[in-house]
Residue, then its C-alpha position, 0 to 999 in steps of 0.5 A: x500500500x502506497x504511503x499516502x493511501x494508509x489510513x492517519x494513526x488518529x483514525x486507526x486509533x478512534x476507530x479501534x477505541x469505538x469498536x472495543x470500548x463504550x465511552x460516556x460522560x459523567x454529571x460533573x463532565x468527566x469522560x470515562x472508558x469502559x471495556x465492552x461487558x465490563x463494568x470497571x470505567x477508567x478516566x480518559x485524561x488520567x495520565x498515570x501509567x498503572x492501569x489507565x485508559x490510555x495504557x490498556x489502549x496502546x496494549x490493545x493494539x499492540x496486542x491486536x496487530x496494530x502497532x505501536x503509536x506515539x503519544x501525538x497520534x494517541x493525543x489527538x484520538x483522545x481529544x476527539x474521542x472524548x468530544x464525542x463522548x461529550x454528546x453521550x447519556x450521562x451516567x454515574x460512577x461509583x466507588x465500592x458500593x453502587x445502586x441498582x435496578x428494581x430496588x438492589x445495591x452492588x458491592x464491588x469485589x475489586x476483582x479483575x474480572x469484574x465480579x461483584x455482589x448484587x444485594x436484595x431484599x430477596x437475596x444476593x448473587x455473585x454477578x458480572x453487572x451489566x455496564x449499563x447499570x453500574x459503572x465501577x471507578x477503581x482507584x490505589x485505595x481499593x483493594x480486592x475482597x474475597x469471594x463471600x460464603x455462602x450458607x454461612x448461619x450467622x457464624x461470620x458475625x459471631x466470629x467478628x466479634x470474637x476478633x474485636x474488643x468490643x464493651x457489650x452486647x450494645x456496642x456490638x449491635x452498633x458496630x454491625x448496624x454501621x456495617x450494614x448502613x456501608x453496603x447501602x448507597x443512599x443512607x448516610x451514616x453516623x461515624x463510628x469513634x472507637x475509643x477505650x484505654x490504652x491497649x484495648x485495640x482500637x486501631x486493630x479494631x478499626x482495621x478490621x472494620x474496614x478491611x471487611x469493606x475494603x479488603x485487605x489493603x485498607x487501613x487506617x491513616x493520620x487526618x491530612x492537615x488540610x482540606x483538600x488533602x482529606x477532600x482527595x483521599x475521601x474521593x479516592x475510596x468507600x471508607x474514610x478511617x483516621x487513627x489516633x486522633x487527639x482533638x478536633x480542631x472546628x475546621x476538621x469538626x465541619x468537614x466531617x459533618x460534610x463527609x458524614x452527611x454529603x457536600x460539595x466541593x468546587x476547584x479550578x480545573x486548570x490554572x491557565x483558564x476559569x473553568x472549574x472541577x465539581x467533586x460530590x462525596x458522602x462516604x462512612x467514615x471512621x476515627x479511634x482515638x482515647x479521646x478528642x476533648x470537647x466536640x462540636x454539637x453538629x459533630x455529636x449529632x453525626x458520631x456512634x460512640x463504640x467503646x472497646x476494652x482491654x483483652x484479657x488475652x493478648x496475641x500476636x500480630x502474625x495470629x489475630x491477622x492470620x485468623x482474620x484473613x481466614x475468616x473475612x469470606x465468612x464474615x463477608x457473607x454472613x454480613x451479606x446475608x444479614x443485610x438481606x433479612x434487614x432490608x426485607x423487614x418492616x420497621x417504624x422510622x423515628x422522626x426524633x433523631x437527626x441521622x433519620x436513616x440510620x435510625x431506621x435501619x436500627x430499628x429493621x435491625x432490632x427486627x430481625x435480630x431482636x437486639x435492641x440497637x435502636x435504644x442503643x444508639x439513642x442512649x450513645x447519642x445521650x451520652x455525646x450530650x453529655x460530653x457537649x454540655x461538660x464541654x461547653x460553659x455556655x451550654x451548662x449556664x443556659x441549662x442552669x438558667x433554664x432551671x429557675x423557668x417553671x416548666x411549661x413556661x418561656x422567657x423572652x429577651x433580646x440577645x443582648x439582654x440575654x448576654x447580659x443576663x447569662x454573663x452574670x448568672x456565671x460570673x455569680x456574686x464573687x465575679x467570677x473572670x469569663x473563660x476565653x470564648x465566652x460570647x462578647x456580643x448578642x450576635x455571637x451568643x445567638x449563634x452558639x445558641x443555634x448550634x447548641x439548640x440540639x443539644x439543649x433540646x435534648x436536655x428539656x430546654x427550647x430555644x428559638x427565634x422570633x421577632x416582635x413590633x420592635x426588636x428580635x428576641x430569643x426565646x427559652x422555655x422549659x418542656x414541662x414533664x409529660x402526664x404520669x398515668x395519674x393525669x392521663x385521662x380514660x376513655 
């Protein structure tokens, strides 16, 4: 064949690429790859040489006969093939777990070829999903899990437990009602904080926690020191775990609100032009440490306190891990099984609790398995309350206030006449210096109260926000008790 009569690399390469990949953007605009039959989508402006799309491109073709193409020839292909791509059907990707048709969720098993779980109320399987209806998104961070048992009558649970370190019948419940909100997609789930005196195995606790979802490559990691740093690593995997953690500064305490709950995050996409990346992540989130110091009440709304004792027992390394790997199948498919028993029950959702999702997954739990995880994780978020309150002067001297109040009745002044009055009820006769933070102005004390209104809300105390002909006031009253059986009237 004459020289001129050859077809443009660029042409060999699009041609070859549109014949043996489907191509598809995301909402954010992102351009990805998938294998014909294969549901794992690779960017196609990742430049990394482990594992992109351009990489399996070039050996494709080699493979094939087509020869080997330099990087213009590869450039411009790309270029035109992710315009094209541009007028596709938008569709998703996903990170480990992932919706699907007629009511299921997938797992992904981070396996080559492809096989994932499909979980459903009436059961699950072991299945190659149909592209169409998930797309997987793989990064460093997800590790390969094994392939789950099957018949396993509940023995994987009990054989978790006995690897862990868990306080009672009550924090266990919790620790597997966690791991069953992180197979379902669309329920955000409170952060489980593991703490416990040194030595009670909060960070092997936590790993095996995690590796049940991530595999046996995940693990625990120090809290980045900034935002973007966190940002990336939470987009990169399922499972957010950071070890030892000592306190909270506020900045680390809102972002993981927004981790917890879901968020948004908006950067510049290139530094020579003022287009823009979107990033949308809520991922299960976990933290150990002995203890924090004070926590923000937005945080406390959003943690499941599960507390972990010293063994009386120690192994080594080598055994506890060796005994964990060989259980992880089992453990896997006893959790699979009991998430289809879950997800088939029937159960009132609580509309008191602000993570109303988890709650309800609580209370099908508490169906099943006849455990009481719901009163549990009522009486944990009890107990952060309390951590709020002795860690906040301000909240202690509002609930003192609120105690001169007859119950059933309410106060109303304007914040600054609440500032003055809630300054000298702590200061006291003997004039007492204020603690550093205490609110200078009415307009800082009514936004501590606003994030306080939860957590005093709990403790009896209503406190809102109104306004009247001449100023803006700051209501507080006193929930009275509710009626004994005495009161209560018989029809």
């Amino acid at each position: 064949m004459a020289e001129d009569e050859k077809d443009p690399a660029r042409k060999v390469i699009t041609e070859y690429a549109q014949a043996h990949f489907r191509y598809f953007r995301t909402t954010e605009g992102t351009v990805y790859a998938q294998r014909n039959g294969h549901p794992v989508a690779r960017p196609i402006r990742s430049q990394g040489t482990t594992g992109s799309h351009r990489q399996e491109l070039m050996v494709d073709l080699f493979r094939d006969g087509h020869g080997v193409f330099n990087g213009t020839a590869m450039k411009e292909a790309l270029d035109l093939i992710e315009a094209l791509a541009l007028a596709e059907d938008v569709q998703p990707t996903h990170i480990r777990v992932a919706p699907g048709f007629d009511g299921a969720t997938w797992l992904d098993l981070g396996r080559d070829d492809g096989q994932s779980v499909r979980i459903h109320p009436t059961g699950w399987e072991i299945l190659v999903p149909d592209p169409r209806e998930v797309c997987w998104r793989r990064t460093q961070l997800t590790g390969e899990l094994p392939l789950p048992a099957t018949d396993t009558d509940g023995k994987g649970i009990d054989l978790l437990l006995g690897l862990c370190n868990f306080a009672g019948p009550a924090t266990e419940c919790l620790a597997i009602a966690w791991l069953l909100g992180c197979l379902e997609p669309s329920v955000p789930v409170p952060a489980p904080f593991l703490t416990g005196p040194q030595g009670a195995g909060k960070s092997t606790g936590g790993r095996m926690l995690v590796r049940i979802l991530e595999g046996m490559t995940g693990d625990l990691r120090r809290a980045p020191k900034d935002e973007e740093n966190l940002i990336t690593a939470v987009a990169a995997g399922w499972v957010t775990a950071l070890d030892n953690l000592s306190h909270l500064p506020p900045d680390l305490s809102d972002l993981m609100c927004c981790i917890v709950t879901g968020a948004e995050s908006i950067k510049r996409a290139l530094f020579s032009d003022g287009d823009v990346y979107r990033s949308r992540y809520r991922r299960p989130l976990l933290l150990t440490g002995i203890d924090v110091g004070v926590i923000r009440p937005d945080l406390a709304e959003r943690l499941l306190p599960l507390r972990l004792e010293r063994p009386r027992v120690r192994r080594t390394e080598a055994e506890l891990w060796a005994d964990y790997a060989e259980a992880l199948p089992v453990v896997l498919g006893s959790l699979l099984d009991l998430a289809v028993k879950v997800r088939a029950a029937n159960a009132v959702t609580p509309t008191d609790l602000r993570m109303a999702d988890f709650a309800h997954l609580c209370a099908q739990f508490d169906t099943v398995s006849g455990l009481g995880t719901l009163d549990a994780y009522r009486a944990s978020l009890d107990d952060l309350n309390d951590d709020v309150i002795e860690g906040d002067l301000l909240a202690q001297t509002a609930l003192k206030h609120a105690s001169t109040l007859e119950p059933g009745t309410e106060q109303r002044m304007t914040s600054a006449e609440w500032l003055h009055a809630l300054t000298g009820l702590y200061s006291g006769e003997e004039c007492r210096p204020l603690p550093k933070g205490w609110p200078t102005t009415g307009k800082v004390l009514s936004d501590r109260l606003k994030r306080l209104q939860p957590t005093l809300a709990a403790r009896g105390v209503l406190v809102d926000w109104g306004r009247n002909k001449t100023a803006r006031y700051i209501e507080m009253a006193r929930q009275a008790p509710p009626p004994g059986p005495e009161q209560q009237t018989a029809f």
